[in-house]
C-alpha positions in Angstrom: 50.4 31.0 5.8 50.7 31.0 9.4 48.0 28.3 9.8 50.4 26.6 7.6 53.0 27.1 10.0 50.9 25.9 13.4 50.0 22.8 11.7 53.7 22.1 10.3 54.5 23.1 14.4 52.2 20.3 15.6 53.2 17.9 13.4 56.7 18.4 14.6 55.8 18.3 17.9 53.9 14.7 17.6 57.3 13.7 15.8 59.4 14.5 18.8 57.0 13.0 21.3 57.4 9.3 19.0 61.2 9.8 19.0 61.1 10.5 22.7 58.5 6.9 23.4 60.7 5.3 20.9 64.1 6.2 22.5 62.1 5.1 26.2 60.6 1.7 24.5 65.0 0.8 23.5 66.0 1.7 26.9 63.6 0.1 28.3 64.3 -3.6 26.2 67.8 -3.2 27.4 66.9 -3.0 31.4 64.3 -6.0 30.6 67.6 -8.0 29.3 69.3 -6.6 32.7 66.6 -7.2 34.7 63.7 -9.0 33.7 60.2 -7.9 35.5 59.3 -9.6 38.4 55.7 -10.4 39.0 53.8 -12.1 42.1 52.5 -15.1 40.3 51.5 -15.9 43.7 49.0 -13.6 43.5 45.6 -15.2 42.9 42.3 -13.2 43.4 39.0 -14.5 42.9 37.7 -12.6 39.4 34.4 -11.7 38.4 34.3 -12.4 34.8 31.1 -10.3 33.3 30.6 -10.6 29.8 27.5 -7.8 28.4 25.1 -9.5 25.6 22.5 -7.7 23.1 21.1 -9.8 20.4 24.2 -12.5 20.7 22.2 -15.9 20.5 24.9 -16.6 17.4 27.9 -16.2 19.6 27.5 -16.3 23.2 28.0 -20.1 23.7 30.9 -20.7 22.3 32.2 -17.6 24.1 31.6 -19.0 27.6 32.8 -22.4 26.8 36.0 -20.7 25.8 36.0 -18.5 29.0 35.2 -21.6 31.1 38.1 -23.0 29.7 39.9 -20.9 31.0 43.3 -22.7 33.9 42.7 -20.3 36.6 41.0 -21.4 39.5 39.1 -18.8 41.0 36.7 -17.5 38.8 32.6 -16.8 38.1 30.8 -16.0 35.2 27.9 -13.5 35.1 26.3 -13.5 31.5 24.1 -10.5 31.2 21.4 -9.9 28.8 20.9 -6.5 28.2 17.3 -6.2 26.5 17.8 -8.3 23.1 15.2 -9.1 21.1 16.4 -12.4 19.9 17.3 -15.2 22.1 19.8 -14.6 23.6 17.9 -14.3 27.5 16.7 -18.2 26.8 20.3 -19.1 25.6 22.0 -17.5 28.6 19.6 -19.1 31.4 20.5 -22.7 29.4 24.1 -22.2 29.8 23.3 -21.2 33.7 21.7 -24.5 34.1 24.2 -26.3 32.5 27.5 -25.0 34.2 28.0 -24.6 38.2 30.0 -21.4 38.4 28.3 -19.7 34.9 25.4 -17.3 36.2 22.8 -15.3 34.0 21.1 -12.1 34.5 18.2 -10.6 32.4 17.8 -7.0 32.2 14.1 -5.2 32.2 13.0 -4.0 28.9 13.0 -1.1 29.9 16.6 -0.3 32.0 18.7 2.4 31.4 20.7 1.3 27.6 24.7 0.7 27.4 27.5 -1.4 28.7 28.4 0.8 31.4 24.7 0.8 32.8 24.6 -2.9 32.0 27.6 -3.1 34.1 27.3 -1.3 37.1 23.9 -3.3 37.6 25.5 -6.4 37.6 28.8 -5.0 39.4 27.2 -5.7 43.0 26.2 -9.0 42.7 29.7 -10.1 41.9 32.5 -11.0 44.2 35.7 -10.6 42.9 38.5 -8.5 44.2 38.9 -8.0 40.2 36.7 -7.9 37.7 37.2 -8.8 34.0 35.2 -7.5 30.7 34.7 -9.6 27.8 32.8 -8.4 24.6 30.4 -11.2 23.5 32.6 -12.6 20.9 35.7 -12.6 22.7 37.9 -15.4 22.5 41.2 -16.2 24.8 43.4 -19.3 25.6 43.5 -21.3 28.6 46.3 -19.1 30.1 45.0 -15.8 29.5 44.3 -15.1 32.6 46.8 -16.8 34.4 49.4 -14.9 32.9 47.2 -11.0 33.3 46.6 -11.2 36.8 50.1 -10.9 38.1 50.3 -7.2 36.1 47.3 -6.4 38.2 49.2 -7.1 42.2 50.7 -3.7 42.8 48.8 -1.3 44.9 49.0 1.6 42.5 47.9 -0.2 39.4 43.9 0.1 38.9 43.5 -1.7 35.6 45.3 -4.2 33.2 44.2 -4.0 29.6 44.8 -7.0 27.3 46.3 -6.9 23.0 43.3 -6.9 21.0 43.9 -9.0 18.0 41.5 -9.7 14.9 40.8 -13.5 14.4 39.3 -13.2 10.9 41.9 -10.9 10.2 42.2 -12.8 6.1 38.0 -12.0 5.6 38.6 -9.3 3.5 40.2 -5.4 2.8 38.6 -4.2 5.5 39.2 -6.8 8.3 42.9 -6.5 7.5 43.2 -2.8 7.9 41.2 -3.3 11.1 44.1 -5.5 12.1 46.6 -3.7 10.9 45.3 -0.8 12.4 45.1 -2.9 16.2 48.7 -3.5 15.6 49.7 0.3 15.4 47.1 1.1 18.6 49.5 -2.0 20.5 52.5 -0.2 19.5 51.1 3.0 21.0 49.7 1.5 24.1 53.4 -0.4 24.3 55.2 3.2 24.5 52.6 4.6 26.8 52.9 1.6 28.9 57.0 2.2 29.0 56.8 5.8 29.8 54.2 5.3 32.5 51.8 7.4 30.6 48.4 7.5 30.4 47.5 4.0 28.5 44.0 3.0 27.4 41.6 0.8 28.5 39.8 -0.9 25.4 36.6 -2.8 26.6 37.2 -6.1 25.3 40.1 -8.3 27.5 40.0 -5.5 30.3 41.2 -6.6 33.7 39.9 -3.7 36.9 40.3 -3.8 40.4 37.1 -3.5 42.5 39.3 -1.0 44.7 39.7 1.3 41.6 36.4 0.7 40.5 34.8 1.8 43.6 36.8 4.6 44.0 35.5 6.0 40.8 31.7 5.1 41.3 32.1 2.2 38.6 30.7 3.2 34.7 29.8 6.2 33.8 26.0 5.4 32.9 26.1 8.5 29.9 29.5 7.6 27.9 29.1 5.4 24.7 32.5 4.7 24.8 32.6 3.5 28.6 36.6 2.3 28.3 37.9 5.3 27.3 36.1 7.2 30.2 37.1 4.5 32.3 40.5 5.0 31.9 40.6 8.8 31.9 38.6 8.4 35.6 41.3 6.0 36.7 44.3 8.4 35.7 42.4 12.0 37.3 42.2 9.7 40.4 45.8 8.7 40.4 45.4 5.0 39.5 47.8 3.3 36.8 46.5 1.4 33.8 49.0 -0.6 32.5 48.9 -3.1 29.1 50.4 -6.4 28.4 50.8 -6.9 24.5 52.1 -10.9 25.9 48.4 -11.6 26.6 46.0 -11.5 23.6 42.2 -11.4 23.6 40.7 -12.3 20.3 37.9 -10.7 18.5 35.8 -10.3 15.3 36.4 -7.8 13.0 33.8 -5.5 11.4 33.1 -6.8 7.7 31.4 -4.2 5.9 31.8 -1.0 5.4 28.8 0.9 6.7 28.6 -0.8 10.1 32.2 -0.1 10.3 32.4 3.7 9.4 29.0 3.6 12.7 31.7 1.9 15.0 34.2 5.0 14.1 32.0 7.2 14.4 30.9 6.2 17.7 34.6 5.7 18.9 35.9 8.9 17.9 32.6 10.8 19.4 33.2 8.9 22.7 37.3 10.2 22.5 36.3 13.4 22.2 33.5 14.0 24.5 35.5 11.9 27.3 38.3 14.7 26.9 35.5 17.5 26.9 34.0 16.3 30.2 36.9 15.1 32.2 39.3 18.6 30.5 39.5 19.9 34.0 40.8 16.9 35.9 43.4 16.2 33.4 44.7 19.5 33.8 44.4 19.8 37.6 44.1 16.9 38.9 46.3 16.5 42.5 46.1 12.3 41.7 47.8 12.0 38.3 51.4 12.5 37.6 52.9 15.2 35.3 53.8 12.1 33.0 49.8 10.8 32.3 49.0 14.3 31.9 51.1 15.6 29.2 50.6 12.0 27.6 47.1 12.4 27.5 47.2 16.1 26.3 49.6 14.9 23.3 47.5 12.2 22.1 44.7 15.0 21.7 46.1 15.9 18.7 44.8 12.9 17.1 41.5 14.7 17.1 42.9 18.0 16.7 45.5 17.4 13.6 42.9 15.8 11.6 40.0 18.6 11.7 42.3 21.1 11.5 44.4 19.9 8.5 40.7 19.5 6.7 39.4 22.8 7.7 42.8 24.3 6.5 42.4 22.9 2.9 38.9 23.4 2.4 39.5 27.2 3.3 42.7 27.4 0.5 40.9 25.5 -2.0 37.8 28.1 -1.4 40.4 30.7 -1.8 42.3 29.0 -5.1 38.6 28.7 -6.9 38.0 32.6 -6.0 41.3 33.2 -7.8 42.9 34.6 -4.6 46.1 34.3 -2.7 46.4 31.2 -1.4 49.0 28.4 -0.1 46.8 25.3 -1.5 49.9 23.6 -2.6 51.6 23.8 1.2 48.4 22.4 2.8 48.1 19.5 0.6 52.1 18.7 1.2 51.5 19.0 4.6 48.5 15.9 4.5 50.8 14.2 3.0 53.6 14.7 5.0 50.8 13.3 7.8 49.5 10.2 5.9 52.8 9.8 5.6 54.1 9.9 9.7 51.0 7.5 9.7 52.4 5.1 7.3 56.0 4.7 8.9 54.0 3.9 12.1 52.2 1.4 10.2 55.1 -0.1 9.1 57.1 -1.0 11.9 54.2 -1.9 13.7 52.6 -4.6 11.0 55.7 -6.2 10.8 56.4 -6.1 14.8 52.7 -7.3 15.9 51.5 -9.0 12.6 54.3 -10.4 11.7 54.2 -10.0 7.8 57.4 -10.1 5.8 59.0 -7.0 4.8 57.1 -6.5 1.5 54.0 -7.4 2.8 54.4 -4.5 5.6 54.8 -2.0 3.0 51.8 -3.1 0.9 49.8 -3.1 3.7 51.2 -0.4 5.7 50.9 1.7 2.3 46.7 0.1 2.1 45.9 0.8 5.5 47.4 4.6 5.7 45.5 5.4 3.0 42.1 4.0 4.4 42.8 5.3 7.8 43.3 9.2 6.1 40.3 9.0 4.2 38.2 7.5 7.1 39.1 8.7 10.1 40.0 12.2 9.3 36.4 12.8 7.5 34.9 11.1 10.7 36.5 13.6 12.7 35.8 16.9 11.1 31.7 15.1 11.0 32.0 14.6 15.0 33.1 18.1 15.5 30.6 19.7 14.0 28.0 17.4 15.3 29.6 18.1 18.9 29.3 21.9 18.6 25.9 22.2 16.5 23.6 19.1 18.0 22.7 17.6 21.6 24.7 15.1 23.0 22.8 11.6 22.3 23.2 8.2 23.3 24.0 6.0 19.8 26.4 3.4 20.2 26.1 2.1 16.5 25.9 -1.4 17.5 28.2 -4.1 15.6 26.6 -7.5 14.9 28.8 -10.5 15.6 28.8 -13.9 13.9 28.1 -12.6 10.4 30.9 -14.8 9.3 32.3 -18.1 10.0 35.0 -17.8 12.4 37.4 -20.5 13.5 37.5 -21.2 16.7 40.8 -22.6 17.4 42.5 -19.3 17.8 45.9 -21.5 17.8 45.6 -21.6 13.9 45.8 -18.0 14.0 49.6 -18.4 15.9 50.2 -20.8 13.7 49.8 -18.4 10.6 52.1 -15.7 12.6 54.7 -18.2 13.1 54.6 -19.4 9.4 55.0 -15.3 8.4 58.1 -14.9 11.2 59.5 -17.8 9.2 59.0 -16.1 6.2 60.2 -12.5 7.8 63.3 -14.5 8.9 63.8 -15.7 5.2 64.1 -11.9 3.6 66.2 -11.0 6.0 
């Protein structure tokens, strides 16, 4: 029963930390009213734009011509093949020929494997005061980075990460609990942004600083998740990471289900070796505030709440088939009472950032609740175990792009937001 207790503890404790970001995030939309935000949009560096391929011959064009399309003036492009075994290498050194300021770089067969490695070999030929990261299916308008760069000017501020949003979001179940479940993440990364906590780079649509990134000795070469390590580097050292939900970066969702659960899986092992290796610094590091640290301890329990819950009822169900006192009945309420903290999240945030009408947010906030407890919590209690029982390896569960057709005018995409705010507006 006192497990019982700890858990019910926890959860109550995550509860008060959302009120607390929540009352923050309506103070803070007051003082914007007050005061709006002033950015140097005077400031201009020249950006590095470096975008990692691996067996992305089907995308990789149009994803530079989009990128070149780009209204800011001072800007390269290094397109780096990292050893695919399509062609991708022979598509890269075409669109190198073809476009002045577009340069391609092939690795050996045999380099060291990952985007962090891929990066830091590329990093020194570049020669931006900032350098941008795009995924090779990214996708941005013409004033992406126009309007990112200015978050980037003050001295303290290391990294800018973009709003991730899925652009074939209508595909199927799966792409629009992927959404939906991007549109909770923004609403997180909003309130850590607010509170000065300790927000999250997220790979795709990330703007650094070379300053910060030398400071840390660039990528960490043995992460497969190299944002989140990133951005736990740049907090232990005192830098801020802040996020502009304004700015969106658009990318494909994962379409089927086995590829997606790898992602997860790679994602969540990357969380939760990031917070084993770096443990120390967060705890004592001189560089970070008080703020990013308790931040970062309390978003922990998103690894800890899951495995724990899980572990909890498979002991009291072993307990209620042994015909022995048990609390069965308390642990299951209490998973519920956590699917259901999820949902509410769910549902402001769907109808915030995906502007679906009030129905629609419940349906979906409802569908996506659901799939996020019965995938990620599994996923969790698997990485745990795999942590504590098997060597650390090096699997980054790749994702294949292009495996549908996508759109490309990423417009049609605001256009279908502003049809649903119409429709939001309506039910009102």
């Amino acid at each position: 029963m006192s497990t019982f207790w700890a858990i019910l503890i926890l959860c109550g404790l995550m509860s008060l930390y959302c009120i607390y970001m929540q009352i923050a995030l309506k103070h803070q939309k007051i003082k914007l009213k007050k005061q709006p935000e002033e950015l140097n949009w005077n400031y201009k560096p020249f950006v590095s734009v470096m975008i990692p391929a691996h067996n992305e011959q089907d995308v990789i064009e149009k994803t530079v011509e989009n990128v070149l399309a780009m209204d800011y003036e001072k800007f390269e492009i290094f397109i780096i093949d990292d050893r695919s075994e399509d062609n991708t290498a022979e598509k890269l050194k075409e669109l190198e020929q073809k476009y002045e300021n577009v340069h391609a770089y092939i690795r050996a067969k045999d380099a060291f494997p990952g985007k962090s490695a891929v990066l830091n070999e590329v990093l020194p030929l570049t020669k931006g005061e900032a350098i941008l990261v795009f995924d090779a299916d990214a996708r941005v308008k013409p004033d992406f980075l126009t309007n990112l760069i200015p978050h980037l000017e003050k001295d303290n501020v290391g990294a800018v990460q973009a709003r991730k949003v899925i652009i074939n979001r209508d595909e199927n179940f799966l792409t629009r609990c992927q959404d939906n479940e991007y549109a909770l993440d923004t609403h997180f990364q909003v309130s850590r942004n607010c509170i000065k906590g300790a927000v999250e780079l997220r790979g795709n649509g990330e703007l650094l600083k070379r300053e910060a990134l030398l400071d840390i000795n660039g990528w960490n070469n043995y992460t497969i998740t190299d944002d989140l390590d990133m951005s736990t580097r740049l907090h232990i050292k005192g830098w801020d990471v802040r996020f502009c939900p304004d700015v969106c970066v658009y990318e494909e969702a994962v379409v089927k289900f086995i590829p997606l659960l790898k992602q997860r899986r790679r994602w969540v092992e990357g969380s939760i070796r990031r917070y084993l290796e770096h443990f120390w610094g967060v705890l004592f590091s001189k560089d970070m505030s008080l703020r990013v640290s308790i931040d970062m301890i309390a978003y922990i329990t998103e690894f800890i709440l899951p495995f724990w819950m899980i572990s909890e009822i498979c002991f009291q169900a072993f307990k209620y088939v042994k015909e022995s006192p048990n609390c069965i009945s308390s642990s299951l309420l209490v998973s519920i009472v956590v699917c259901g903290f999820f949902t509410t999240g769910l549902l402001y945030s769907i109808r915030k950032y995906n502007h679906q009408s009030r129905f629609q947010s419940v349906i979906q906030a409802v569908q996506t609740g659901v799939f996020l407890c019965t995938v990620w919590f599994p996923i969790v209690v698997f990485i745990v175990f795999k942590i504590i029982f098997f060597p650390k390896t090096m699997d980054w569960g790749k994702t294949t792009h292009g495996v549908t057709k996508i759109e490309e005018d990423i417009n049609a995409v605001d256009a279908q937001n502003n049809e649903d705010d119409t429709a939001k507006e309506q039910t009102v």
